[in-house]
Short mmCIF file of the C-alpha atoms (twelve columns), coordinates in Angstrom:
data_MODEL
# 
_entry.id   MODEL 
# 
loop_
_atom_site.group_PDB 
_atom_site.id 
_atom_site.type_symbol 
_atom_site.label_atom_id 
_atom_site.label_alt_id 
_atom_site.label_comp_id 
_atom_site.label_asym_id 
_atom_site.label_seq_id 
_atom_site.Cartn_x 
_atom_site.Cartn_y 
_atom_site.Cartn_z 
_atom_site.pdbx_PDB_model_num 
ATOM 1   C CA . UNK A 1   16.713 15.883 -87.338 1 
ATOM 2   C CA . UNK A 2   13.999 17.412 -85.596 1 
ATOM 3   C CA . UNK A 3   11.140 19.319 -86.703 1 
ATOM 4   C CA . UNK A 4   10.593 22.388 -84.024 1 
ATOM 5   C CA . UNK A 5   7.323  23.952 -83.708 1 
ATOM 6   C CA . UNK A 6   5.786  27.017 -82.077 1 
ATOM 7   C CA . UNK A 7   2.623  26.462 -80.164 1 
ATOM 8   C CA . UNK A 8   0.469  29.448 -81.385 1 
ATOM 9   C CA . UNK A 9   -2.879 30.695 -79.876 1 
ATOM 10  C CA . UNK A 10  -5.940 31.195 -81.955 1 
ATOM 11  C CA . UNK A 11  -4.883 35.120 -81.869 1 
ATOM 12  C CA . UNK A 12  -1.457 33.937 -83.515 1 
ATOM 13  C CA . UNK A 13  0.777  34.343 -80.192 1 
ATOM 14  C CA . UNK A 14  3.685  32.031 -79.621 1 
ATOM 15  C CA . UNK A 15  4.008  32.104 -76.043 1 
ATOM 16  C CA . UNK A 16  7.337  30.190 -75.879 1 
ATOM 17  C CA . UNK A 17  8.325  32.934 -78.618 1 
ATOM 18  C CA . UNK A 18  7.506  35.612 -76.439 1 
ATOM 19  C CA . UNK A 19  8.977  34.079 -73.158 1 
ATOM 20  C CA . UNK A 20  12.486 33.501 -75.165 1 
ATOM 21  C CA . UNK A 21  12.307 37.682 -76.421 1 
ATOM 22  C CA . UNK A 22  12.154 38.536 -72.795 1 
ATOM 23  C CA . UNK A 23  14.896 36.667 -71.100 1 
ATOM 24  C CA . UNK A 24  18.232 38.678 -70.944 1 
ATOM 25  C CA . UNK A 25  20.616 37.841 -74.120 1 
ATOM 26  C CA . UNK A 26  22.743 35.405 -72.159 1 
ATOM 27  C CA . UNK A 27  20.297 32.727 -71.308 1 
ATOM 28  C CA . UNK A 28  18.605 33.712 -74.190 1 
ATOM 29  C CA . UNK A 29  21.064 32.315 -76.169 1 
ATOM 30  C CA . UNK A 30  21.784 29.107 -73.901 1 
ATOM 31  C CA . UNK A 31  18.553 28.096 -74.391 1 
ATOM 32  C CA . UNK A 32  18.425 28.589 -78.391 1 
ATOM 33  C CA . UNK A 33  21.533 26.683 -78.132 1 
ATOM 34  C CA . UNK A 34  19.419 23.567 -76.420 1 
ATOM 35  C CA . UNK A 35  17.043 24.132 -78.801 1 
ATOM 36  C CA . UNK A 36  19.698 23.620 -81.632 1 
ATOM 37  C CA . UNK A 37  20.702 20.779 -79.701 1 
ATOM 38  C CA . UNK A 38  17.337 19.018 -79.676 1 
ATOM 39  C CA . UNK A 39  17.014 19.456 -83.115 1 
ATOM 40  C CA . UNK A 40  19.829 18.328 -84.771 1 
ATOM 41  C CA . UNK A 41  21.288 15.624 -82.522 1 
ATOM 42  C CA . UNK A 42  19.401 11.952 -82.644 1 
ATOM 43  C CA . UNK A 43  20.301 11.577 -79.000 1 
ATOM 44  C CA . UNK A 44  20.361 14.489 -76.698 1 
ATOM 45  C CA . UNK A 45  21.624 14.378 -73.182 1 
ATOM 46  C CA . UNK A 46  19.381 14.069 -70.394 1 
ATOM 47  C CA . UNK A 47  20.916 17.303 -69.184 1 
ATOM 48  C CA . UNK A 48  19.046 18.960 -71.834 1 
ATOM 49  C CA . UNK A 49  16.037 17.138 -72.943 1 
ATOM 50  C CA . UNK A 50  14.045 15.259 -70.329 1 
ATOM 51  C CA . UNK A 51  10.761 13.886 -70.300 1 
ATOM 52  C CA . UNK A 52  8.391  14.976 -67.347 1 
ATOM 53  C CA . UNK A 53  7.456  11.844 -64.861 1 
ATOM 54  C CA . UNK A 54  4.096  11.143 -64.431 1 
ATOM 55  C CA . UNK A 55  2.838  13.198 -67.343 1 
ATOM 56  C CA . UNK A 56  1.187  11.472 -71.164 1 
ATOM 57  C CA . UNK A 57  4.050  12.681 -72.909 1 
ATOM 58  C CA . UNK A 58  5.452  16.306 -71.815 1 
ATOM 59  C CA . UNK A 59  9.094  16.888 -71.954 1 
ATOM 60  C CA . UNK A 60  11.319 19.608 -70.847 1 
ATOM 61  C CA . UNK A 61  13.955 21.271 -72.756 1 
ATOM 62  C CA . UNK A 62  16.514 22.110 -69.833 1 
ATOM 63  C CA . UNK A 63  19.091 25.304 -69.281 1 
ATOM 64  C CA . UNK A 64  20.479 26.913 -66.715 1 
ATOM 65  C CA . UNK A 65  22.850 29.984 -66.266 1 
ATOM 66  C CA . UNK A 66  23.646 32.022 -63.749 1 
ATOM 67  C CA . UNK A 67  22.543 30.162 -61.286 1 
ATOM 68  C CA . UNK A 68  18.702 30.455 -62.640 1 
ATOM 69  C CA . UNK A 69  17.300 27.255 -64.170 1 
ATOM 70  C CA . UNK A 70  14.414 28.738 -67.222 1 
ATOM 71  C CA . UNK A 71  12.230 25.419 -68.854 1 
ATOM 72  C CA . UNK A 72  10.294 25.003 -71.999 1 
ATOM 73  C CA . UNK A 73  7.817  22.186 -71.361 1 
ATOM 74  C CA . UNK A 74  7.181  20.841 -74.942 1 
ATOM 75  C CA . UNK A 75  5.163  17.314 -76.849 1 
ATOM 76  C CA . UNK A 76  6.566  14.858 -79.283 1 
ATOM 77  C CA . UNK A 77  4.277  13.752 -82.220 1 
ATOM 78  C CA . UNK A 78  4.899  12.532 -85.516 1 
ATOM 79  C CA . UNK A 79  7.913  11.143 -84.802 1 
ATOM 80  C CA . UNK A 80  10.596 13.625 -85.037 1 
ATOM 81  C CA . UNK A 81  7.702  17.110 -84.425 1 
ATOM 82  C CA . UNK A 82  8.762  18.420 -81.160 1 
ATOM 83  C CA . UNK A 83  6.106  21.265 -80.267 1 
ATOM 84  C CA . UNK A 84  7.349  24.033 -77.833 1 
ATOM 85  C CA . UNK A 85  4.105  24.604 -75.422 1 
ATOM 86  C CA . UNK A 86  5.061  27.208 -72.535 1 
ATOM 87  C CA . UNK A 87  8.304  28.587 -71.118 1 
ATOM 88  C CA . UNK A 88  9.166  29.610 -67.350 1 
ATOM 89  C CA . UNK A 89  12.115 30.506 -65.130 1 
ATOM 90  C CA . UNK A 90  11.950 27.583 -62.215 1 
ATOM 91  C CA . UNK A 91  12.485 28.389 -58.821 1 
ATOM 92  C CA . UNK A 92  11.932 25.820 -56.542 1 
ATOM 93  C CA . UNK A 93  12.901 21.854 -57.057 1 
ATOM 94  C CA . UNK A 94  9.839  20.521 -58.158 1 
ATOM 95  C CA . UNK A 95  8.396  21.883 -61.649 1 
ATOM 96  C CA . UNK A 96  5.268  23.438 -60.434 1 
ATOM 97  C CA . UNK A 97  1.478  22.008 -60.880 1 
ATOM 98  C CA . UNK A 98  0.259  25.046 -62.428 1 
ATOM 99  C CA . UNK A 99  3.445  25.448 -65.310 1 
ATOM 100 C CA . UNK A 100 2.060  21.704 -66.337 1 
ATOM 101 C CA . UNK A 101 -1.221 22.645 -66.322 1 
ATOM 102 C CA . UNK A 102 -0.821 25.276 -68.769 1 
ATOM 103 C CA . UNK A 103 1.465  22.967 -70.871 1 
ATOM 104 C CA . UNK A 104 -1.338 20.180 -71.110 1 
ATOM 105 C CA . UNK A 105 -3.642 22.597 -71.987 1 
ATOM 106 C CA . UNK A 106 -1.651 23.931 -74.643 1 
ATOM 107 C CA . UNK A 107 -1.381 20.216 -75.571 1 
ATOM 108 C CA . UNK A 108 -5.167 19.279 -75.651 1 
ATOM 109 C CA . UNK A 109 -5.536 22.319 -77.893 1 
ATOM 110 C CA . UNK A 110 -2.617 22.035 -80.151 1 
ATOM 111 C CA . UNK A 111 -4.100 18.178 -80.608 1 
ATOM 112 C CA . UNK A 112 -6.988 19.418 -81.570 1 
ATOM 113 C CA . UNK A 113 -6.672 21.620 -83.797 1 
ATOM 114 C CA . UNK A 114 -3.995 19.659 -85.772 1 
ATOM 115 C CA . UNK A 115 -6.865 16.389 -85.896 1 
ATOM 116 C CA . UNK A 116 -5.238 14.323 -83.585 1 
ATOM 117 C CA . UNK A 117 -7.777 13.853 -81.383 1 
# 
């Protein structure tokens, strides 16, 4: 199984927390459901659980309903720690520049302050 964390701010936000509260309850609960996925099967489909080309180790937990595809960019460390960085709803093909931006970010900092680098 699969340890998931938050990514919190230095203010105690969860950003990830507060982009699941504001989707609608239906992909709301698709995308818990991916979560649940991610964390309690060894192997989860690539329909689900992706990691990002071209990036140092940035992922993407995957759902779509409706027709709208929503995103949680996320890092793997300690082995089985998956740690949820920044949420979005995508709208165009390619993930945009500035969503990974953010995510790295959130990265870098999350790294730090947890020793790793």
């Amino acid at each position: 199984m699969r340890e998931i964390v938050f990514y919190q701010t230095d203010f105690g936000d969860k950003p990830v927390g507060g982009f699941l509260a504001g989707l609608e309850p239906g992909p709301r609960a698709k995308m818990v459901r991916s979560l649940e996925l991610l964390r309690t099967l060894p192997f989860v489909p690539s329909k689900f659980w992706q990691k990002m080309p071209g990036t140092d180790n940035l992922w993407e937990v995957r759902t779509e309903y409706a027709g709208n595809i929503y995103r949680i960019l996320a890092c793997t460390y300690k082995g089985n720690r998956v740690i949820l960085l920044h949420g979005f709803q995508k709208k165009t093909q390619k993930t945009p520049r500035q969503e990974l931006e953010i995510a790295e970010q959130r990265k870098k900092r999350y790294l730090q302050t947890h020793g790793y680098l």
